[in-house]
N, C-alpha and C positions, 0 to 999 in steps of 0.2 A: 356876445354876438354868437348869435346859433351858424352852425357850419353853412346851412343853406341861406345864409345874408351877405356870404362872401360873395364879393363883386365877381362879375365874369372873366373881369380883366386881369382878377388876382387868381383866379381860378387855373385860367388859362396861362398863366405865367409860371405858374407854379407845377404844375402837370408839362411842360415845356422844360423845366430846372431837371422835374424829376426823370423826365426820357432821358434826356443829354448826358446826366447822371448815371441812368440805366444803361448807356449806348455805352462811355468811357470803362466801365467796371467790367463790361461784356467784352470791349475788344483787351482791355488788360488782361481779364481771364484767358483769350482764346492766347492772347501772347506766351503768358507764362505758363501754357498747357504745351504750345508746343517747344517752347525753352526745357521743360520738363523732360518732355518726352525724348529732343534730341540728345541731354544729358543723361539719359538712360542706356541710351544708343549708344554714343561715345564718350570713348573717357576724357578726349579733350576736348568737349564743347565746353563745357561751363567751367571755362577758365576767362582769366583779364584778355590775355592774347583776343581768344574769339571776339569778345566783345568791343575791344579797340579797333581790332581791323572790321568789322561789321558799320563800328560807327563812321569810319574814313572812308568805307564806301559807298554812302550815303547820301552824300550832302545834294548831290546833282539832282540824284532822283527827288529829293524834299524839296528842293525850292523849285521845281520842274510842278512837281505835286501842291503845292503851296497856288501856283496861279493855274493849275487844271482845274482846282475846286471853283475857284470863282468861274469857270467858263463851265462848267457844267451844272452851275447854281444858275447861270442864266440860259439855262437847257442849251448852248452850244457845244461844242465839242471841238479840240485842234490837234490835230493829228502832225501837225510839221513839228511839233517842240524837238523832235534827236535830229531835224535835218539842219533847224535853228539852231540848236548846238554846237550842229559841227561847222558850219558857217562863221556863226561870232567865234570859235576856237578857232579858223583857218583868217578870220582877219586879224585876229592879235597878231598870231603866228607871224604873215604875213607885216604887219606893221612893222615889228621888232625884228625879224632877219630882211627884210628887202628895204624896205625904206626908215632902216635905223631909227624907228621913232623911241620917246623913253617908254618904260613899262609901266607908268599910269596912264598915260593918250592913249597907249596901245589898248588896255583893258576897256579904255573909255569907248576905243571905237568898237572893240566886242560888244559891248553892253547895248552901243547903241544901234550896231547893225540888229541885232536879234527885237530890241524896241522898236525898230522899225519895217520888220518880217511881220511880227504881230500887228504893227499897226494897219498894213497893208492886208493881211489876212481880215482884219475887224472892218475896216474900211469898205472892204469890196463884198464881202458879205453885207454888208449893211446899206450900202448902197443900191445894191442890186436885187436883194432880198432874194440872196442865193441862201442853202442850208451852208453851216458852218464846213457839216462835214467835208460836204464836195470841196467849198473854197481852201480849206489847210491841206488836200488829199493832193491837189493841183501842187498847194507850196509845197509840201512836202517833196515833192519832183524836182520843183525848181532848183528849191533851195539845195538842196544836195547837188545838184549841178552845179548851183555857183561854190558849195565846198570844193567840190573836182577841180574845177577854174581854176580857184586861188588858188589850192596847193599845187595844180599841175599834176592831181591826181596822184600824188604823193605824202608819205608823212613828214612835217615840218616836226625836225628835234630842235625845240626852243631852248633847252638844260634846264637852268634853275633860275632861269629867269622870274618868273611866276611861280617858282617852287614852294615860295613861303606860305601860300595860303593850302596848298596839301602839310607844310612841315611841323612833324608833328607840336605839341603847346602845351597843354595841361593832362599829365599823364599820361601821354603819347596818344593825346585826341586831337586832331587838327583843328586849324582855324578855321579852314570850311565845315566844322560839323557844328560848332559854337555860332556861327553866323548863320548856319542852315538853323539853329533850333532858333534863334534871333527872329528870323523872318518868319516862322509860325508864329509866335508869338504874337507880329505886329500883324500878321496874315490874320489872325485871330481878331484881336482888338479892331482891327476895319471892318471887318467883318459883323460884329456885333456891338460895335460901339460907334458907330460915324453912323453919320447922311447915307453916304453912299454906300456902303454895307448894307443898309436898310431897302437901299432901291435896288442894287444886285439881286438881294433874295424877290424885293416885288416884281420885278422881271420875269426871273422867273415862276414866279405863282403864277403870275396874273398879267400878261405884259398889256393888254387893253385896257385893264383895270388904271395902270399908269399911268398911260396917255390920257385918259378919262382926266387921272388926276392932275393933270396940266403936266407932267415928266416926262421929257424927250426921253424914251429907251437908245437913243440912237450913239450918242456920244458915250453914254455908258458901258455899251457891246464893245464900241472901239478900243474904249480906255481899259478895259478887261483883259482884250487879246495881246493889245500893246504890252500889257503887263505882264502877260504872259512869256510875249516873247523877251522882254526883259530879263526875268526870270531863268528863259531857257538861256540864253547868252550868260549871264552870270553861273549858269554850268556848265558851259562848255568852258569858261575860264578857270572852273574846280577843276574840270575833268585833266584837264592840258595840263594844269599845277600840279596832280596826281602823276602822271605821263609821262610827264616835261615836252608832251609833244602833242601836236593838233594833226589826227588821220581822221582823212577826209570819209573814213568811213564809221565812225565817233557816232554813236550814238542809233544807231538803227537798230528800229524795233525797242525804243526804251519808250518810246508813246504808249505802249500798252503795258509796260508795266506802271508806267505816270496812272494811264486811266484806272488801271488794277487798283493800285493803293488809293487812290480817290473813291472809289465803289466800296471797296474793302468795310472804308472808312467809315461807308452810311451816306456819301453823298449823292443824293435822287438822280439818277440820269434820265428825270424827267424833267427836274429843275427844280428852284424854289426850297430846297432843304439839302443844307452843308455843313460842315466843320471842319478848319483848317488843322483844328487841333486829332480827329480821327482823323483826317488825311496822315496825318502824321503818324498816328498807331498803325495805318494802314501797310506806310511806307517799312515797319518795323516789321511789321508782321510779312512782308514779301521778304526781306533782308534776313530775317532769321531764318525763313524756311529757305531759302536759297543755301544759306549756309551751313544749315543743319543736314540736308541733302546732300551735298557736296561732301560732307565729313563722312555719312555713313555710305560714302561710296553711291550714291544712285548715280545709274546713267544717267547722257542727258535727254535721251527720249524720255526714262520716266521722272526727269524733272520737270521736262516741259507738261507731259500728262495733268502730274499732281497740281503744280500752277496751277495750270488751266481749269482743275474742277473747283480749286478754291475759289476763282475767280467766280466760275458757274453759281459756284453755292453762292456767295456773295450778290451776285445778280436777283439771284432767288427771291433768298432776305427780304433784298430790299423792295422788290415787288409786292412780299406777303405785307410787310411792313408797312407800305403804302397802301392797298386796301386794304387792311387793320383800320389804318386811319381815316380813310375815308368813307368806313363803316361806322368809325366813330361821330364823325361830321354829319352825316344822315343820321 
C-alpha cells in the first residue's frame, strides 16, 4: 500500500500520537533544562533530599490540577478550588475536634463538602448559562467565608490525626504523592479511553455539534466541576495531613498556580484539547522552579516575576500552537 492509500483516520491518528509524543519529550526537555540549570546554581539541588521534599509538596496541587484540565478542556474555568480546599480542610477539622466524629466520616464529609461546592458551581453555571468564570469568582468568596465560620477564623491543630497520608512511605515519598501520581493516571485513562472522555473533549470543540448529536452538554459541565471540587477537598485533606492543621486561610491564590500547570501543560484555554498526563509535567515544572529559586536565594518579588513570564510564555505557545493548527485544518 502506497502512503497516499492510507486512510484519513489512520492518518490522522497517527499525526495526533506523534504531537502528544512531541508535546511529552518537549515539556521533559524544558524540565530537565531547568533541573540542569538549578544544579549548576546550587550545590544542593540535585541531591535525594530536594527531590523528596519537592515530591511531598505536590500532591495538592496535582490532584487540584488533574480536574482543572477537564474544566478547561470543556472551555470553563473555576477559580474557587483553594477556597474549596480550605473549606473541606475546616470540615474535617471541625468534624474530629467539635463533634468527635471518627477520622474516616470526618474525611468523608471533606470530600463531600468540596463535591458539593463544585456541584453547585457546575450547577448554576449551567443552569443559568452564566460564564464559569464569574460563577466560581462569586464561590470563591463565599466559600472562604464559610472556611472563616467553621474555624472561627482560626487555625484548627488536628495532630496526627490525618497525618498518615503526608507520613512519609517509600523512600520518604508520602502517600499523598503515590495517590497524586494514581489519580493522573485514571485522570488520564478517562480521559482518552471512556465515553465520557470522548464528550468532555467534544464539548469543548464543538458544544452545538453535541447537541446536534443528541448529547445533553449539561450533566456533563456539572459532573466535571463536581469533580473538580472533589478533587479540591481531597487536597485540602493532603494539605491538613501535611500541617496537621486546617487554617482558614489554606490555600489562596493556588488557583493560579492549578491553572498555571494546566496551560504549562498544553491544555487549550480555549477548550477541546488536554492531557492530564502534561498537566502533570506542568505541575513539576512550576515545583522545581519554585524550588530552584528559593535555593539560589531569589526574592520573592522576583520569583513572583519569573512565574509569571513562564506562565506568559506558555500562554503564548499555546495560542501560536493553535493557529499552527488551524492553518493546518484550512
Amino acid at each position: 500500500m502506497n502512503p497516499s492509500d492510507t486512510p484519513p483516520a489512520t492518518s490522522a491518528a497517527r499525526a495526533a500520537l506523534q504531537g502528544q509524543l512531541a508535546t511529552y519529550l518537549g515539556l521533559a526537555a524544558v524540565l530537565a533544562g531547568m533541573v540542569a540549570l538549578f544544579a549548576s546554581q546550587s550545590e544542593y539541588f540535585l541531591t535525594r533530599e530536594t527531590f523528596v521534599t519537592i515530591a511531598n509538596e505536590i500532591p495538592a496541587l496535582a490532584v487540584m490540577a488533574v480536574g482543572m484540565t477537564f474544566v478547561l478542556i470543556i472551555a470553563g474555568i473555576d477559580l474557587s478550588v483553594g477556597s474549596v480546599l480550605a473549606l473541606s480542610a475546616a470540615a474535617t477539622a471541625a468534624a474530629i475536634l467539635q463533634w468527635q466524629w471518627s477520622v474516616p466520616a470526618a474525611a468523608a464529609l471533606g470530600l463531600a463538602t468540596g463535591l458539593a461546592c463544585g456541584a453547585v458551581t457546575g450547577a448554576v453555571s449551567v443552569a443559568w448559562r452564566l460564564p464559569s468564570f464569574i460563577v466560581s469568582l462569586g464561590m470563591l468568596e463565599a466559600v472562604r467565608g464559610g472556611a472563616y465560620l467553621v474555624t472561627d477564623s482560626r487555625t484548627q491543630y488536628v495532630g496526627d490525626a490525618i497525618s498518615g497520608l503526608a507520613a512519609p512511605w517509600i523512600g520518604g515519598i508520602s502517600a499523598a504523592f503515590v495517590l497524586a501520581v494514581v489519580l493522573v493516571v485514571i485522570g488520564q485513562a478517562i480521559l482518552t479511553r471512556t465515553v465520557f472522555g470522548r464528550h468532555v473533549v467534544g464539548i469543548g470543540t464543538n458544544e452545538e455539534a453535541m447537541r446536534l448529536a443528541g448529547i445533553d452538554p449539561r450533566p456533563i459541565r456539572i459532573i466535571v466541576f463536581a469533580l473538580t471540587g472533589l478533587l479540591a477537598g481531597l487536597a485540602g485533606l493532603m494539605q491538613s495531613a501535611r500541617l496537621e492543621a486546617a487554617d482558614p486561610n489554606a490555600g489562596v491564590g493556588i488557583e493560579l498556580q492549578v491553572i498555571a500547570a494546566v496551560v504549562i501543560g498544553g491544555t487549550s484555554l480555549m477548550g477541546g484539547r488536554g492531557s492530564v498526563v502534561n498537566t502533570f509535567f506542568g505541575v513539576l515544572i512550576i515545583a522545581v522552579l519554585e524550588a530552584g529559586l528559593a535555593q539560589i536565594g531569589a526574592s520573592e518579588p522576583s520569583k513572583r516575576i519569573i512565574t509569571g513570564c513562564v506562565i506568559v510564555v506558555a500562554v503564548i505557545i499555546d495560542t501560536l500552537r493553535q493557529r499552527r493548527a488551524e492553518r493546518g485544518v484550512h
